[in-house]
PLY file of the C-alpha trace (Angstrom):
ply
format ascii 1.0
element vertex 138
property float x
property float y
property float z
element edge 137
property int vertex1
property int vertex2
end_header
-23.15 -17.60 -34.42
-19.31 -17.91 -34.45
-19.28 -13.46 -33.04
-22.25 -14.43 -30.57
-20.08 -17.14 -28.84
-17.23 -14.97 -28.96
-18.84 -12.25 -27.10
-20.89 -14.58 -24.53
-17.16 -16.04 -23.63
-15.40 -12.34 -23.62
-18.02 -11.27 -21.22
-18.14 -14.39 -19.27
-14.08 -13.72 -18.99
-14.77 -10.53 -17.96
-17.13 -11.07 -14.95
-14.68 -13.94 -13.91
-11.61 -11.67 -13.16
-11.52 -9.89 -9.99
-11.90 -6.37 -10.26
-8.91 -4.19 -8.98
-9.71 -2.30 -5.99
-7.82 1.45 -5.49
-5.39 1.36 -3.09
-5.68 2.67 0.57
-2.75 4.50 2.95
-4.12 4.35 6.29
-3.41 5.19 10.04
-5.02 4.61 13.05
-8.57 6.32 13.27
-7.92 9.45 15.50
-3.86 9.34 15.51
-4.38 13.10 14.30
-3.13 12.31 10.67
-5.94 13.71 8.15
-3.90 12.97 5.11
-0.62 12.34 3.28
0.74 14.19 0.28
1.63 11.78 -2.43
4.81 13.14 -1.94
5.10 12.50 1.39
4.23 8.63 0.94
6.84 7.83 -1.02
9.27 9.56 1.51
7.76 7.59 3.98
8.00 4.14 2.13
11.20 4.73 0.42
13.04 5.09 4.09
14.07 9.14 3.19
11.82 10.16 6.11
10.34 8.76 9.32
7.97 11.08 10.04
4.10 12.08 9.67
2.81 15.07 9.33
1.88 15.35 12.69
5.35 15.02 13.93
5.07 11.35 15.37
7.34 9.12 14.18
6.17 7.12 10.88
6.37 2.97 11.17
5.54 1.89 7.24
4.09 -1.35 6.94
4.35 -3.70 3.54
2.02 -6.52 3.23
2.86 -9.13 0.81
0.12 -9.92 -1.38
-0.36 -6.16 -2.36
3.53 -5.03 -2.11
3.83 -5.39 -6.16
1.12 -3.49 -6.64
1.62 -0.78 -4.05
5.02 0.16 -5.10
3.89 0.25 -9.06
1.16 2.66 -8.40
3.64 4.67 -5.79
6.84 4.80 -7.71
6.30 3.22 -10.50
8.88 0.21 -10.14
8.60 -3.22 -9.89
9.82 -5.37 -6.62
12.99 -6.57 -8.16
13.91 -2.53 -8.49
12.17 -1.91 -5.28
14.44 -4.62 -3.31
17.70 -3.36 -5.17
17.16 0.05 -3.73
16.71 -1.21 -0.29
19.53 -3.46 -1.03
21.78 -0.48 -1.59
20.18 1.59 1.57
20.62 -1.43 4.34
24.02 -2.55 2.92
25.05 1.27 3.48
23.58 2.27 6.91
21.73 4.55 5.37
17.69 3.06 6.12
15.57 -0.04 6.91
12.76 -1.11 4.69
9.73 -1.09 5.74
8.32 -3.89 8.56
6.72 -6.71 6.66
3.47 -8.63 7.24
1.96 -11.91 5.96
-1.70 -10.68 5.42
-4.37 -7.69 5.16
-6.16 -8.85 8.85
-2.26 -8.50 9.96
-1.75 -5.13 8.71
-5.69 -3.88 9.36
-4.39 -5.08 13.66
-1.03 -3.44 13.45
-2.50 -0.32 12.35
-5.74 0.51 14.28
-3.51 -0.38 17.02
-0.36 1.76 16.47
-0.65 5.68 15.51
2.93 5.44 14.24
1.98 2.67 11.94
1.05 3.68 7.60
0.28 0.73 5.50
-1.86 -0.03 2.99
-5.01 -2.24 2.00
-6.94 -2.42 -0.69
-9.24 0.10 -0.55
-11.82 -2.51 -0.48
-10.67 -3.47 3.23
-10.75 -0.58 5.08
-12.53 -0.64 8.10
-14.14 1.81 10.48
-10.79 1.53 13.08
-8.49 3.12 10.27
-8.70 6.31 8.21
-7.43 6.69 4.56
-4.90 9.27 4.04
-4.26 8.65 0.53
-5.65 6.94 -2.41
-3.42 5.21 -5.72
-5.53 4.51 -8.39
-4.01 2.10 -10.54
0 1
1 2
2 3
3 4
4 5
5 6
6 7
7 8
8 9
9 10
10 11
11 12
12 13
13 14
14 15
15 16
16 17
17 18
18 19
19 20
20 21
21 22
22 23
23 24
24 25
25 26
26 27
27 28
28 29
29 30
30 31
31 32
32 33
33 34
34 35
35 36
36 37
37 38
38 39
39 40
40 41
41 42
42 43
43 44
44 45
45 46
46 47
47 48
48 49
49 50
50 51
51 52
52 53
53 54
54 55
55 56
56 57
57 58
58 59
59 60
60 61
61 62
62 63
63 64
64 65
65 66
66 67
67 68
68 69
69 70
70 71
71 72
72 73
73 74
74 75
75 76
76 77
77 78
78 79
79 80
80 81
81 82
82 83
83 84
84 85
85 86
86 87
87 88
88 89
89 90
90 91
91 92
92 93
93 94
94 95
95 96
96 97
97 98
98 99
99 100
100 101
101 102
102 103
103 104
104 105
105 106
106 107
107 108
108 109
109 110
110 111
111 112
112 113
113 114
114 115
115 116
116 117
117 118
118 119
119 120
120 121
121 122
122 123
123 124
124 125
125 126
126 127
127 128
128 129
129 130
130 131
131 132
132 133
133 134
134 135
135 136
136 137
């Protein structure tokens, strides 16, 4: 009886935690950008390159409930390493961090309305105005 209860209450655990969406890079629909390497997202995000692909300039976007996230599946570092190296970049001329914004509806606007801007969503919140250029599974 004791395993039966156990297993009802794992499973019941289970349902009741969100599931963890991929995560999306996206553009503008039709800004001409088909995809992005992985390499070239991380040179985009880490400030060593403002440019897509396509030769237009590159505006990254950060949104703060999925910034943790994002930069773990990217690089692989958490935000207190993430905001050390921008630390070091902005205190020596050298690049600005990405532009920041509050929410996903924030960042879905800013892009389908900007072909320079990249951000990201969970992959879950993509609409038909943007275009994925890259997935990060987690």
């Amino acid at each position: 009886m004791i395993r039966v209860r156990a297993c009802l209450l794992i499973a019941l655990l289970t349902l009741a935690l969100p599931a963890m969406a991929d995560i999306a890079i996206v553009v503008k629909a039709g800004s001409g950008v088909g995809q992005l390497t992985r390499s070239d997202a991380i040179n985009i995000f880490m400030g060593r390159y403002r440019m897509l692909p396509n030769g237009n300039p590159a505006l990254p976007l950060d949104v703060a409930p999925l910034k943790a996230r994002f930069y773990r599946a990217l690089v692989n570092k958490n935000l207190a390493e993430i905001n050390a190296y921008w630390a070091r970049l902005v205190f020596s001329g050298e690049a600005s961090p990405p532009q920041q914004v509050a929410t996903a509806a924030e960042m879905r606007q800013l892009v389908a309305h900007n072909p320079s801007a990249v951000g990201y969503l969970d992959s879950r919140e993509v609409g038909d105005d943007l275009h994925v250029v890259l997935i990060l599974n987690e």
